[in-house]
Every structure is written in C-alpha cells, then in structure tokens.
C-alpha positions as CSV (number, residue, x, y, z in Angstrom):
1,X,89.0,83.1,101.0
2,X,87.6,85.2,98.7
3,X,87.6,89.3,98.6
4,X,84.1,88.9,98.6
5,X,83.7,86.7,100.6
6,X,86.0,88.6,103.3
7,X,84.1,91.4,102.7
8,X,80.9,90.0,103.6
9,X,82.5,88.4,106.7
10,X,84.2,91.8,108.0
11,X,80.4,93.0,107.4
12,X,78.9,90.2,109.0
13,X,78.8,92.4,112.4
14,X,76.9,95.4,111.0
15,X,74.5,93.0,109.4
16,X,73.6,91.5,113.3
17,X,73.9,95.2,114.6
18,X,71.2,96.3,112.0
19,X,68.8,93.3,112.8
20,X,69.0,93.8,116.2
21,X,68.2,97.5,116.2
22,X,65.7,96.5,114.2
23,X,63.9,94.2,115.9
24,X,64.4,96.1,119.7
25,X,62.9,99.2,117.6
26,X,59.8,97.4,116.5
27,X,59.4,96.3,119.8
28,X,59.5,99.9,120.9
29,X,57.0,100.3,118.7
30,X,54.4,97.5,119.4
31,X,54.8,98.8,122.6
32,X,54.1,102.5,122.0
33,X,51.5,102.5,118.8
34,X,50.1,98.9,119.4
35,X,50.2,96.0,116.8
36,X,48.5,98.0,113.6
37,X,51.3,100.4,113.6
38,X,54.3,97.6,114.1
39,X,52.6,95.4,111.4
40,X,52.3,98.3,109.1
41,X,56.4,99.2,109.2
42,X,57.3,95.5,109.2
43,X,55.1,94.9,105.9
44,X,56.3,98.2,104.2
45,X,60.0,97.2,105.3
46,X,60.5,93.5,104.2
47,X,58.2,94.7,100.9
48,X,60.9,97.6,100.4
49,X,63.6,95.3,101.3
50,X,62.6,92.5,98.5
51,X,61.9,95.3,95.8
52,X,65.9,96.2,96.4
53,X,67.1,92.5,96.0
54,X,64.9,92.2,92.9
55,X,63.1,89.0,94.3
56,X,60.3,86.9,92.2
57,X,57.0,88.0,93.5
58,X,58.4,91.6,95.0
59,X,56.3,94.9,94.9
60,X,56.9,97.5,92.2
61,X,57.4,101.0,93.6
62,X,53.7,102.3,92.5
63,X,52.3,99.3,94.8
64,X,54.5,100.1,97.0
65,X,53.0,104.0,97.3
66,X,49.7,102.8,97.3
67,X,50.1,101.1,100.1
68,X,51.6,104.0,102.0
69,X,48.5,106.2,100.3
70,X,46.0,103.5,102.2
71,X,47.0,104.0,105.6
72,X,45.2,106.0,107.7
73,X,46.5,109.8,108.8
74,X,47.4,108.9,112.3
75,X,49.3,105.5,111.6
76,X,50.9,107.3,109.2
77,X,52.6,109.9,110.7
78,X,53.7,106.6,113.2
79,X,54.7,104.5,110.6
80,X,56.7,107.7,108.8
81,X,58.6,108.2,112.3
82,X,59.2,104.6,113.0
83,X,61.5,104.4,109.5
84,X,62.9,107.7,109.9
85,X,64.6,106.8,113.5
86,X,65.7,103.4,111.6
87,X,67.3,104.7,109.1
88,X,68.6,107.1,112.5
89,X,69.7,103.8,113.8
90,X,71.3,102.1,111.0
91,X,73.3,105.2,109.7
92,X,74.6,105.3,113.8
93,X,75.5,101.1,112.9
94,X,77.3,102.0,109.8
95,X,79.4,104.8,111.4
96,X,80.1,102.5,114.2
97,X,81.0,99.6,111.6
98,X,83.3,102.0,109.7
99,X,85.3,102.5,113.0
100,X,85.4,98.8,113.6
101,X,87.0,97.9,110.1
102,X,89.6,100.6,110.9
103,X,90.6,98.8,113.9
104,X,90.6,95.4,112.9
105,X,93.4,96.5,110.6
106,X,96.4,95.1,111.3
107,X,99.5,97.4,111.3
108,X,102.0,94.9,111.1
109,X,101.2,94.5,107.9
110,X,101.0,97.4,106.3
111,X,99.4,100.9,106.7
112,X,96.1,101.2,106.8
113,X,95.2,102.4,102.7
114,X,94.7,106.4,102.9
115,X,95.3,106.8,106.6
116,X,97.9,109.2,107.3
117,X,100.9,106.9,107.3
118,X,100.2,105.0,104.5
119,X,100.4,108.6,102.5
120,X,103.4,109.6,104.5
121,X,105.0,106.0,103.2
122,X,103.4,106.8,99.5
123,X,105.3,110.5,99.4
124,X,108.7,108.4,100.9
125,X,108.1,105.7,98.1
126,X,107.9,108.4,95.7
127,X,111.4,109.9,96.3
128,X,110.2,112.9,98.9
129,X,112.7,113.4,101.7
130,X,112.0,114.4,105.0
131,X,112.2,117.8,104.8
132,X,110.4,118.3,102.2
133,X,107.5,116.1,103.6
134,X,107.5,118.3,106.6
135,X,107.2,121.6,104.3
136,X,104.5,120.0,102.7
137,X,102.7,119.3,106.4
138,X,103.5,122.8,107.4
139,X,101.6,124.5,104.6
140,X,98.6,122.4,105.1
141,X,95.3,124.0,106.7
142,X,92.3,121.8,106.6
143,X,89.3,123.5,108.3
144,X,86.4,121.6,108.5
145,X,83.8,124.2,108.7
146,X,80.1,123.9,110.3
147,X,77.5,125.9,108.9
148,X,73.7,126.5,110.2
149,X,71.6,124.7,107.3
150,X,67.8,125.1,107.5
151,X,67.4,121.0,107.5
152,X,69.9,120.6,109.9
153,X,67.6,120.9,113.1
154,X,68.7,117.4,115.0
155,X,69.0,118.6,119.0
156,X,71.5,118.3,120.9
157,X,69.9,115.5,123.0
158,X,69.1,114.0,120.1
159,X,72.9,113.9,119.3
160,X,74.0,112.6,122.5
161,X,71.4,110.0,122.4
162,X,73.2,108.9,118.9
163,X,76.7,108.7,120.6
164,X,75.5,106.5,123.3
165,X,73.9,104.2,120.8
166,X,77.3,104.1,119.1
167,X,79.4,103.7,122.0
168,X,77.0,100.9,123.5
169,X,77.6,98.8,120.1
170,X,81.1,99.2,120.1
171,X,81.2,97.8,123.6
172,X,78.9,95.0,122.2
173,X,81.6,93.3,120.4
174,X,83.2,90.8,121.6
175,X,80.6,91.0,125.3
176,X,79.4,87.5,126.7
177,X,77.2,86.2,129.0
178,X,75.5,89.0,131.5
179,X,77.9,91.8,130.0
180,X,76.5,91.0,127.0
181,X,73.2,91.3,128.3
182,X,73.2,94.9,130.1
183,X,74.5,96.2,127.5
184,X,71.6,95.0,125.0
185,X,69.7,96.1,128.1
186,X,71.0,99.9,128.1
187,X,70.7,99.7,124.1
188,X,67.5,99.1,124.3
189,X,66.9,101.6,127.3
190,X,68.4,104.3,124.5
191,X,65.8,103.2,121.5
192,X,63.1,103.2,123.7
193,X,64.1,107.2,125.0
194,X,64.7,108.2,120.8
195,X,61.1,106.9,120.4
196,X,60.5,109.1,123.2
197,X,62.2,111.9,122.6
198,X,61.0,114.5,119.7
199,X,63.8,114.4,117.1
200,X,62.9,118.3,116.2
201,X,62.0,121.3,118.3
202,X,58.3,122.2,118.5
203,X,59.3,126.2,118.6
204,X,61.1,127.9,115.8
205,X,65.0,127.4,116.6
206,X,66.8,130.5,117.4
207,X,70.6,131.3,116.0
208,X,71.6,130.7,119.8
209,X,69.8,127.4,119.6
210,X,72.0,126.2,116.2
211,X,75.5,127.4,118.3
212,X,74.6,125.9,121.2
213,X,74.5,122.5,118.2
214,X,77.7,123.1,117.1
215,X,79.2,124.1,120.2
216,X,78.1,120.0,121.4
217,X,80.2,119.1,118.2
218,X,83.0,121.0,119.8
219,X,82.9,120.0,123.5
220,X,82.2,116.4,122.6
221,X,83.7,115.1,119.0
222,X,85.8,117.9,117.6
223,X,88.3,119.1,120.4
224,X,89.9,115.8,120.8
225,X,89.2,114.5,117.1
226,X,91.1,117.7,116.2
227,X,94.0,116.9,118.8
228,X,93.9,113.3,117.8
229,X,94.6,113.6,113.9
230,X,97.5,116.2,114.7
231,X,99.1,113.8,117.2
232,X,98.2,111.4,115.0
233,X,100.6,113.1,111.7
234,X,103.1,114.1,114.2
235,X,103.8,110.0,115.3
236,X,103.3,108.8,111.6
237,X,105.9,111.4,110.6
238,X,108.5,110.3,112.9
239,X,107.8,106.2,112.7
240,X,108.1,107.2,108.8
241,X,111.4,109.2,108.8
242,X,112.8,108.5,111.9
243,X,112.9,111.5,113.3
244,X,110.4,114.3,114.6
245,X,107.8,116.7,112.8
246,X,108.2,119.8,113.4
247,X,105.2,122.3,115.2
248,X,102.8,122.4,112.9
249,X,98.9,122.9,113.1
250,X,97.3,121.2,109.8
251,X,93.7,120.9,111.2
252,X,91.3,123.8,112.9
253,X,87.5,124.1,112.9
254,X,85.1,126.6,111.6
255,X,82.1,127.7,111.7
256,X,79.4,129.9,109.9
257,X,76.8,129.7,112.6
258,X,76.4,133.0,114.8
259,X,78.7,134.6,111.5
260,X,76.5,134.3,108.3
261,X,74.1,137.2,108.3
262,X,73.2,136.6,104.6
263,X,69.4,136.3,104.1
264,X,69.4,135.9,107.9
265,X,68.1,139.0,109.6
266,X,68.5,137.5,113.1
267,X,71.8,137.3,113.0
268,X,72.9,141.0,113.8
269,X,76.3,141.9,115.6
270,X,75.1,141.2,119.0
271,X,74.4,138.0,117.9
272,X,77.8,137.0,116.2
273,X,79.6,138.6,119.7
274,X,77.7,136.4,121.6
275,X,78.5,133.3,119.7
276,X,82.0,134.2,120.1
277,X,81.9,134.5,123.6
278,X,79.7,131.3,123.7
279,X,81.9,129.4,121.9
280,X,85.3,130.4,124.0
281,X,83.0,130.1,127.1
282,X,83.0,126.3,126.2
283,X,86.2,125.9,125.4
284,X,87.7,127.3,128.6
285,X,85.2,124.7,130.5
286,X,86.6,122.4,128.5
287,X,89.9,122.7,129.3
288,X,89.3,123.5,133.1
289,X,87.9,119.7,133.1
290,X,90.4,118.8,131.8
291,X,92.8,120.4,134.2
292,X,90.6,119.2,136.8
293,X,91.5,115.3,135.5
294,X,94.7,116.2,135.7
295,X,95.0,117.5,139.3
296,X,93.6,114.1,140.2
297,X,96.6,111.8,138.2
298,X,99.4,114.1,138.2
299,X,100.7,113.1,141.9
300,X,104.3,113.6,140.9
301,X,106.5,114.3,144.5
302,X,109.5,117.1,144.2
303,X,110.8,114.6,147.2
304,X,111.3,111.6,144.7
305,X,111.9,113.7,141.6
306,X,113.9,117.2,141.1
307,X,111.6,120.0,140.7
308,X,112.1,123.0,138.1
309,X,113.0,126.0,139.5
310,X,111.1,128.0,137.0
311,X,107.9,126.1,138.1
312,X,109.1,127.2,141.9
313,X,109.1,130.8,140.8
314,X,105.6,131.3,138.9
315,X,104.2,129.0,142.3
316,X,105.2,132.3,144.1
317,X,103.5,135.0,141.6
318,X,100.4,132.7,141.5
319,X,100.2,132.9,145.2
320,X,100.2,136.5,145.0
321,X,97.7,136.8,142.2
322,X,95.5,134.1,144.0
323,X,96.1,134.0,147.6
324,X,92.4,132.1,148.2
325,X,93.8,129.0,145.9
326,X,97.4,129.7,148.1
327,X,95.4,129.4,151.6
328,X,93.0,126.2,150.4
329,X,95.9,124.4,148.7
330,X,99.5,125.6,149.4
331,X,100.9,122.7,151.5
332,X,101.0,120.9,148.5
333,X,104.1,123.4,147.3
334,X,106.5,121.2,149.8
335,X,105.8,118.2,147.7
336,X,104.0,118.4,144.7
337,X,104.0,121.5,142.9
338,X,102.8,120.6,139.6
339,X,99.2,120.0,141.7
340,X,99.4,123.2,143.0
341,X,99.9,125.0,140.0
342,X,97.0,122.5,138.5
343,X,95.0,124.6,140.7
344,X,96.3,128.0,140.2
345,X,95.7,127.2,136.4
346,X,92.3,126.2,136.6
347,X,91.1,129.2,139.2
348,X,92.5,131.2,136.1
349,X,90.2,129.7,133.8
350,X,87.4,129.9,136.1
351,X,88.3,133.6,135.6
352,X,89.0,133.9,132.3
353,X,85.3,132.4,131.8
354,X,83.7,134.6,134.2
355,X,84.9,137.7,132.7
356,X,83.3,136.7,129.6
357,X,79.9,135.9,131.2
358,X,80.5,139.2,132.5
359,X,81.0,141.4,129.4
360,X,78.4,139.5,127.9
361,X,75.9,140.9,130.5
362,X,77.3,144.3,130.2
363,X,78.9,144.4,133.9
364,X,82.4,145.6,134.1
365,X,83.7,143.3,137.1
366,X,87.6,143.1,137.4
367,X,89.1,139.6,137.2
368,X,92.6,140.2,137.7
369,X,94.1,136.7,138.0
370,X,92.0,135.6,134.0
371,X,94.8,134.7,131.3
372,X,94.7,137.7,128.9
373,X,95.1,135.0,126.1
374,X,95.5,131.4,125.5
375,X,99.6,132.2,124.8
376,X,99.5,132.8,128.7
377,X,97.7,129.6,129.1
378,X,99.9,127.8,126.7
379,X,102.8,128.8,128.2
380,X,102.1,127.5,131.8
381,X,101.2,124.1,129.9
382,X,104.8,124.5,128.8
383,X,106.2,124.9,131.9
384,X,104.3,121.7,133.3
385,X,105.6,119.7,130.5
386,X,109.4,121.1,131.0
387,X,108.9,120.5,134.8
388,X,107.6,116.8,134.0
389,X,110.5,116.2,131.3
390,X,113.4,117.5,134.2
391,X,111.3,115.0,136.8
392,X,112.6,112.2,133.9
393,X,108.4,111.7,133.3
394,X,108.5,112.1,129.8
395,X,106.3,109.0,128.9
396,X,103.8,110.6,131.9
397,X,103.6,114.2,130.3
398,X,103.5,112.8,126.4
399,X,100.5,110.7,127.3
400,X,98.4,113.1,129.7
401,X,99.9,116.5,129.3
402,X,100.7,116.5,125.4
403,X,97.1,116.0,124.0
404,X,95.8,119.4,125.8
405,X,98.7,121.1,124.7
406,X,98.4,119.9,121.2
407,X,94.8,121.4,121.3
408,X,95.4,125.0,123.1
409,X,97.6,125.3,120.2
410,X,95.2,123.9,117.6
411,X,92.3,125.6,119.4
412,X,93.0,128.5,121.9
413,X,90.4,129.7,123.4
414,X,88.2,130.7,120.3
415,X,87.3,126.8,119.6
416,X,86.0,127.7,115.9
417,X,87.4,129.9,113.7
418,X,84.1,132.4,113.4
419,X,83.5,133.0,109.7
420,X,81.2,136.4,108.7
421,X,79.7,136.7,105.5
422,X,77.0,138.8,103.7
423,X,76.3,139.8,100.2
424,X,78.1,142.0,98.2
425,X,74.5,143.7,97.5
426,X,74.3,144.7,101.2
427,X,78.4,146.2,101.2
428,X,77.2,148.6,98.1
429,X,74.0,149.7,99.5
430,X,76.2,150.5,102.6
431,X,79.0,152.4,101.3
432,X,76.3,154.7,99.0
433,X,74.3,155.4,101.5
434,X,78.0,156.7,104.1
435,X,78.5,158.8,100.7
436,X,75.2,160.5,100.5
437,X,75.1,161.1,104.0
438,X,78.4,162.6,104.3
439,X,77.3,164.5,100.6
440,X,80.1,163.0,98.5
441,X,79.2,161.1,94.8
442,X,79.2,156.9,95.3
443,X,82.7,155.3,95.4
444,X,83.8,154.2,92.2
445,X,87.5,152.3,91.6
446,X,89.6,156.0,92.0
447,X,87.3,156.6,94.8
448,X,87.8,153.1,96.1
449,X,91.6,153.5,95.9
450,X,91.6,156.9,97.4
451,X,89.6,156.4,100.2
452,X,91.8,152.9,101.5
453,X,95.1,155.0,100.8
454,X,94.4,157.8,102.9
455,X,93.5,157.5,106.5
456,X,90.2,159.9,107.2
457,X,87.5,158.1,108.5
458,X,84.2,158.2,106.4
459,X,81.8,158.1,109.7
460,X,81.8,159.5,112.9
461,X,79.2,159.3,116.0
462,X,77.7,161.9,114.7
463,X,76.9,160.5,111.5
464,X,73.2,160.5,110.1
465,X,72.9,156.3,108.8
466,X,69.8,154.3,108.5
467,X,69.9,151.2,110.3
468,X,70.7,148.6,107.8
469,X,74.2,150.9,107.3
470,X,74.3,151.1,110.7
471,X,74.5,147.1,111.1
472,X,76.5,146.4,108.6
473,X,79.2,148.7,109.7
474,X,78.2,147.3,113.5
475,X,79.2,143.9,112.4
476,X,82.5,144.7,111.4
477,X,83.5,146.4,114.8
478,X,81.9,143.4,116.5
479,X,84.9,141.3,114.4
480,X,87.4,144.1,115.9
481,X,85.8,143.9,119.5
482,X,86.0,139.5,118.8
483,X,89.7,139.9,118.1
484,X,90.7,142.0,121.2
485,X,88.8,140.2,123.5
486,X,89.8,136.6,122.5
487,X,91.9,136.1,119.6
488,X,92.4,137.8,116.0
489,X,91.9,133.7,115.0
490,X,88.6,134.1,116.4
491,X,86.8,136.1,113.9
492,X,89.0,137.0,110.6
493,X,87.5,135.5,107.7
494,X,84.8,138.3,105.7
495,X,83.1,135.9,102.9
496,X,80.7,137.9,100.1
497,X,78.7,136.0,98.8
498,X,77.3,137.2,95.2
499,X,81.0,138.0,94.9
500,X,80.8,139.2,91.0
501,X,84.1,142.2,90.7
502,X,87.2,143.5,92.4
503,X,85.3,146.0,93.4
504,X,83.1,144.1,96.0
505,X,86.2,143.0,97.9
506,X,87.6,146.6,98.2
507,X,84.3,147.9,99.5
508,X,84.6,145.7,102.2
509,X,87.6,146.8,102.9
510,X,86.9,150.2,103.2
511,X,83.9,149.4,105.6
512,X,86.6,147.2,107.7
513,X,88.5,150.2,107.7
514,X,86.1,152.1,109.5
515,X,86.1,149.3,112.2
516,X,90.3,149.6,113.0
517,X,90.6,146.4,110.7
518,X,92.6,147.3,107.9
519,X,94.9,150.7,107.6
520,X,96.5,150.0,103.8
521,X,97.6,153.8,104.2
522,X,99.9,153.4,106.7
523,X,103.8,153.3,106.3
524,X,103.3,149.4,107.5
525,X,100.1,148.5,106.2
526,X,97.5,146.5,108.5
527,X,95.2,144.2,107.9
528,X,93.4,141.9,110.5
529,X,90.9,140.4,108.2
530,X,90.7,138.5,104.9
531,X,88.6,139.2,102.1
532,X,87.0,136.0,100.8
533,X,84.9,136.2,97.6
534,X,82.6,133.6,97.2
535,X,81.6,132.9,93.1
536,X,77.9,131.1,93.0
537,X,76.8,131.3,90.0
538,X,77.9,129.9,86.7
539,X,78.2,133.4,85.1
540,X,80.3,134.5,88.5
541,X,82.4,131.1,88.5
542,X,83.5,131.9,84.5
543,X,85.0,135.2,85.4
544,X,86.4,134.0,89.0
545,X,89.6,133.8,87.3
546,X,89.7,137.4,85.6
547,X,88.3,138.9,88.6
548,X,91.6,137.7,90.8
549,X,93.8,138.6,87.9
550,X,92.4,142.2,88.4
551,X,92.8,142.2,92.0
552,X,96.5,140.6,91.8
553,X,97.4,143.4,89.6
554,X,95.8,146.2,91.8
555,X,98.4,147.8,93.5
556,X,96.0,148.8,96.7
557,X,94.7,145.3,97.1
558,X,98.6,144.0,97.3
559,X,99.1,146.3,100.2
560,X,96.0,144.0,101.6
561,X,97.4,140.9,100.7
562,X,101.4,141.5,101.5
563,X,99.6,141.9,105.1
564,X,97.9,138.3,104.9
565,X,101.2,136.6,103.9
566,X,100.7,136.9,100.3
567,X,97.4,134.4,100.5
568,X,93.9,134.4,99.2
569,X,91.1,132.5,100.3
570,X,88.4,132.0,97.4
571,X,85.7,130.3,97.7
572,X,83.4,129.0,95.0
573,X,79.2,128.2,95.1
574,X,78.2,124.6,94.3
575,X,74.9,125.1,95.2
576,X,73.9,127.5,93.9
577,X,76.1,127.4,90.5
578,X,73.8,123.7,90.2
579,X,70.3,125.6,90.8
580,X,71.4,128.0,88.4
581,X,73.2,125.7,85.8
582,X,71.9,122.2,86.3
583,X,74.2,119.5,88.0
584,X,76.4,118.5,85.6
585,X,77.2,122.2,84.1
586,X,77.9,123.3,87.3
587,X,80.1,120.5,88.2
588,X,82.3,121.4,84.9
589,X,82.0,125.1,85.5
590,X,83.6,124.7,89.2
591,X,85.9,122.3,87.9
592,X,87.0,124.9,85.4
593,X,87.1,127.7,87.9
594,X,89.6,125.6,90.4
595,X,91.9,125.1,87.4
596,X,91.9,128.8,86.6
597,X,92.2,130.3,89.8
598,X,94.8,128.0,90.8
599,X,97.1,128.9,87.5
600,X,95.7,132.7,88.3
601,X,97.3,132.4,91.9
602,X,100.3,130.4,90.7
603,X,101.2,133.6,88.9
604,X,100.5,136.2,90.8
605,X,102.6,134.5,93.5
606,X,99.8,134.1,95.9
C-alpha cells in the first residue's frame, strides 16, 4: 500500500466522524430554524466545498459572497451560527482523530516519531550517555502559559460540552450494534444542547469570569496532562537507559489571567489575590477527590501486610490534631491504617481550603489541623508510598499513589504559576511620583543603584501617593502576601512590557523592594521575584541584546541575579513587533534577537 494511500485510510475515520456531525447538526438545525435555514447552510457548504476541490462548474468566491449578501438578516445570523458550531465540531473531530493516530501506533516497532522516547532513543543514537541525558532533562522547564485574550470568550460549559463530544467519538470506534447506537444517541443529545446553548456570554465577562476558564483547563485537562507527560519522560528514560530518571520537574503551567494588569484597569491587586486563592482553592479540591478515590481502593490490611511504624506514629499526632475524624473513623487503625490516614489527609485539605475561603472574606477563623504548605502534604504522600512499598505493594502505589504525587510536586497547591506584568510606563510614573512626594529629584541610574544598596524604605503609611502609585506599589505586596500564604512558586514572575533599558527592570526592583521582595543590600542578598523584560517592538527587539549586556555588567543587578540562580527570563513581543514591523520583518527581527540574547547570556554566564 501506498503512503498515500495509508494515509487516506488512517483518515478514513475522521472523514465518517465529520459527515456524521455533519449531518446530526443539520438535523439540529431543520429542527430548530425550519427548512430555509438548513437548505441555506447545506447550499453554501457543498458550494464552498466544490470551490476548494476546484471542480468543473464550482462557484467563484465573489458568487459565493453574493449569495451570503442575499440572505435575509435573520437567516443570516442562523446560517452564520450553524457553520461556526461546525467548524466547533470538526476542529473537536480532528483533535480526537490526532489522539487516535497516536494510538494506533504500534510500539513494537518503533517509537512513535517526536514522542518523548523516540527523542530519548535519537540523543542515545547520537552518542549521549545517561547521565548526561538526565542533566539535560533536569534543566528543562516548559511552561505552557494561559493568558486572558479578548477573543478568547468560549464558556466553560461550552468547553465541557466540547470534551464530551470528544470523549463520545472516541468511544465510537470500534462500538456495534445498540452500543453503537446510544452512543450516536448521547452525540446527538450533545449537538442538539451546543445549538442550544449560547457559545458567548450576553454580559460583559469579568476577570473572575476568564480564571474561573482557565481554572476548568486546570481541574479538567492540565493537572493530569501535566502528571502524565512527567511520568511519561520518567518511564521513557528508564526503558531507554535501563535505569531510573532522576526527580525532576520539566513541565508546570502558567497563567497571565488574574496577573496582567497592562491596559486592564480591572485587574487591581485584590483581583490578582483572589485569583491566587481561586486557583489553589481548586487545586486542593482537586486533590481532596482524589484522596477521596483513594480511600475507596486503598483497602490494604496491616493483618496481611506489615505496617510502617512511622505511619503508626503520625496516625497518633493526627488523632490529636483531629479527634472528630479519630471518633468517626479510628477502628480502622487496627487494620488498615493507610485508610485512616486517607481521611486525616483529606479533613486537612478540607482545612487548608477553608482557610483560604476565609482570608478571602476577611474573617480570621483558626484552622489548626490546614497543611501550612504542600511540602507537608507531600510529605504524608511520601509516607503512604513508603508504607505501601514496606507492605511489598509497589505495583499498587506506582499505579494509584504515584500519579498524585507526581503532581503535588509538579503543582503544589498554587496550580499555575501566576505571572504579573505592567508597563514599564506605569513603573516610571510610580517611582517619580514616591520621589516628589517624599521631595527628592527622580531616580536616575546612581539614584537607582543607591536606593536598592541601602536598605531605607522610600514609603511609609504615612505617605501622601495618588492612587495609581498607590496600586502599583499595592500589587507588588499582593505578590509578597501570594507567596506567604501559598507558595513563593505562586506569584514570582514581574514581566514589563514596553521593556526598552536597564533602567526599567531596576525600577521594578526598587518598587519590589518596598513590598519585602528583594533586599540586594543585605550581607545575603534576597530576592523573591524575577524581573522579566518583555521587548515588543522592532526598535526594542534590536537593542534586546545590548540592553542585557548592560544589565549583565551592572554590578547591582548581579546581586539580583546571583539570588535567582544566575538565570534570566526574557521575553520577546511577536505581536506587537509584527503590527509595528509587518510579518515577515518581525519574524527576522525576533529571530535575530533569540540569537543575540542567547550568545549575550552564553557570556555573561547566565
């Protein structure tokens, strides 16, 4: 056979997917908007489809738009929805077909080409030992990162009504008979609520609204997707070399929404504080489910299997923290412990959450028994799994216990990594109006350098600041007040946009200062944030390079980055470097800018 012609058999599913939806959506819509409306799609769609095979007799595209121009307002708008939740539908087919070529894949074989042990077996190929493979791995940190885009709007139940689609077609293959047939039914069940369902809200979405959409990409795709891929490296590793990877965390998740205040005046620091708390909120739920699944499998008996005495011992301080869960629970300490810890664990959590629904509406309940941090929760997920590997249930703990492990680790209990940005326009306003109100000339570079090596604070409470100054220095406390109550991982990444000198990262230092964030005038310097410029515009991405060379030769801004571990973060603007410069300039000028910055850092030893 052919490649082509294999190829258009592995297709040959996605082509009966995509006919199916459809032909159940047009039905939905005969249904709904009556026969004009159904006719109206179907002509515009086979006349569309004919254009794009180039066949004898076929539309041009100005026919094409005259046709669209003729139909009246109201069928419009019907026919304009009925192709936008196709092309909904088949883009939900073709992500579903993508998963279904990666699993008809045989592994026998070979590797799948560019999954992550075909690259493992490339680098081995190529001479790379083991240890340096797994030095490569440990320096890696991907971050996807979500950001809040004005287009983006698509609801959560919207979402959800996407991944039931997708899971309903993957369940189609290979169905017969009546399984075949309820699950067409429930497919259809689901294009019939889309129709039904407004794809956009009617009011104007609120930042709250957009986390509460990323948070759903958390909680329902990334937490395990996240978990998955690391297990995932760590398994290709050792089939590869034959031996284990080493602890290593190549993969987090970020996000902007909740963080980027630039051009958006609703997001102030009550906002981003919230988000924060929001988004750990979920992730604590999510692993207390996930606790609670446990509870219900993990029936291991201490009468069959020997027990860890360390397990024993925390059973007793748990019992004093928690004597409600001890009362409701305890007589399963005889014989299964790991149960009863299960449910000291996830009364914690229950905790742990409630003190952050607390905070969040200003009440100052006590919750004794919450984990201060997801290290305390990690580590009695480590004593489960060494109590499960001296029961002799290794295989048990790798495949149930492991996976939440992997993702406390990966995850904690921030969930994204919150980035904050702003423009640098916003840091300089800031910083001269805290000079003219404490009657001191605006910072220049001595200034700059004075201010972050000595250790007086610029503001007080009873500083006179306008508003705006007063929120920006706001948000950077907010990152300080982030990184006590959950993790400094939760909220450490400052982007400027507009970066354009050295200048604008060293402002924000100083503001960061005022916050507790950075103390370079210390004996031991401190730093909990890093300073990431962001260079958008051509002019900005040409001089990227000299503007790091400056900052790599500034002896303050060492001090900042000997406290990050010697490591930079840049960013660099493609949208807005192609508005300003055209598509193809800007594509060279980044292109450009990657190369210098990375021979800039190379250098510098950064």
């Amino acid at each position: 056979m052919t490649a082509k012609k294999l190829s258009r058999e592995q297709d040959r599913p996605l082509a009966e997917d995509v006919r199916w939806l459809a032909s159940t959506l047009g039905q939905v819509i005969r249904k709904f908007e009556g026969d004009a409306v159904f006719e109206a799609v179907e002509s515009l769609r086979a006349s569309s489809r004919s254009r794009r095979h180039e066949e004898d007799g076929a539309p041009d595209l100005g026919a094409l738009l005259k046709k669209v121009d003729g139909l009246p307002l109201a069928q419009a708008a019907a026919v304009s929805r009925g192709f936008t939740l196709f092309f909904l539908l088949i883009n939900t087919a073709e992500q579903v077909h993508r998963v279904r070529r990666i699993r008809s894949h045989n592994p026998e074989e070979s590797a799948q080409p560019a999954s992550i042990a075909w690259t493992l077996e490339q680098l081995k190929a190529q001479g790379k030992s083991a240890d340096e493979v797994e030095a490569m791995i440990g320096k890696l940190d991907v971050r996807p990162v979500l950001t809040a885009h004005p287009t983006e709007s698509t609801r959560r139940t919207v979402l959800a009504l996407q991944a039931r689609v997708a899971d309903l077609l993957l369940a189609r293959d290979g169905a017969r008979g009546v399984e075949r047939e309820q699950i067409e039914s429930d497919l259809a069940t689901e294009v019939e609520l889309l129709w039904l369902t407004s794809e956009l809200r009617h009011d104007r979405p609120r930042v709250m609204d957009e986390v509460s959409t990323v948070q759903w990409y958390l909680e329902d795709r990334l937490l395990s997707a996240v978990a998955r891929v690391t297990d995932g490296v760590g398994k290709a590793f050792e089939a590869c070399f034959a031996r284990p990877l080493a602890e290593s965390t190549p993969l987090s998740t970020g996000s902007w929404v909740g963080g980027d205040r630039d051009g958006n005046p609703f997001v102030t620091p009550e906002v981003t504080l919230a988000t924060a708390r929001y988004n750990a909120h979920g992730v604590i739920r999510q692993y207390s489910a996930v606790l609670r699944q446990l509870f219900k499998r993990l029936s291991l008996s201490s009468s069959i299997s020997p027990e860890l005495p360390a397990l024993r011992a925390s059973l007793r301080v748990d019992a004093e923290q928690l004597p409600s869960i001890q009362e409701s629970h305890g007589r399963l300490s005889s014989d299964e412990p790991i149960r009863l810890k299960l449910q000291f664990m996830r009364r914690r959590l229950e905790q742990s959450a409630d003190a952050l629904t607390a905070r969040h509406l200003g009440h100052h309940d006590d919750f004794p028994a919450a984990y201060a941090s997801s290290k305390e929760f990690e580590a009695d997920l480590t004593l489960l799994r060494d109590a499960m590997v001296a029961a002799k249930a290794s295989r048990i703990m790798d495949k149930l216990l492991r996976p939440l492990i992997e993702q406390v680790r990966l995850q904690g209990f921030w969930g994204y990594v919150l980035d904050v940005r702003e423009d640098s326009d916003v840091h300089t306003e800031a910083l001269a109006a805290i000079a003219k109100s404490i009657g001191e000339a605006e910072f220049d570079r001595a200034a700059l350098h004075r201010e972050l090596l000595g250790r007086r604070p610029l503001t007080s409470r009873r500083t006179s600041l306008d508003a705006q100054t007063a929120k920006v220095l706001g948000t950077f406390r907010v990152i300080a007040k982030i990184q006590e109550e959950i993790a400094p991982q939760a909220a450490e990444t400052y982007i400027i946009s507009m970066a354009r000198s050295a200048d604008d990262l060293l402002r924000v230092l100083i503001l960061g200062r005022e916050a507790g964030l950075v103390d370079l005038g210390r004996e031991e310097p401190i730093s909990r944030i890093d300073v990431v410029p962001l260079f958008e515009t051509r002019d900005d991405l040409a001089s990227a390079a000299s503007v790091m060379t400056e900052l790599f030769s500034d002896p303050v801004y060492m001090k900042q980055l000997r406290c990050r571990g010697m490591r930079q973060e840049v960013m660099l603007g493609y949208s807005d470097s192609a508005k300003d410069a055209g598509l193809l300039p800007a594509s060279w000028a980044l292109y450009r800018a990657q190369e210098e910055l990375a021979a800039v850092c190379a250098d510098a030893g950064v």
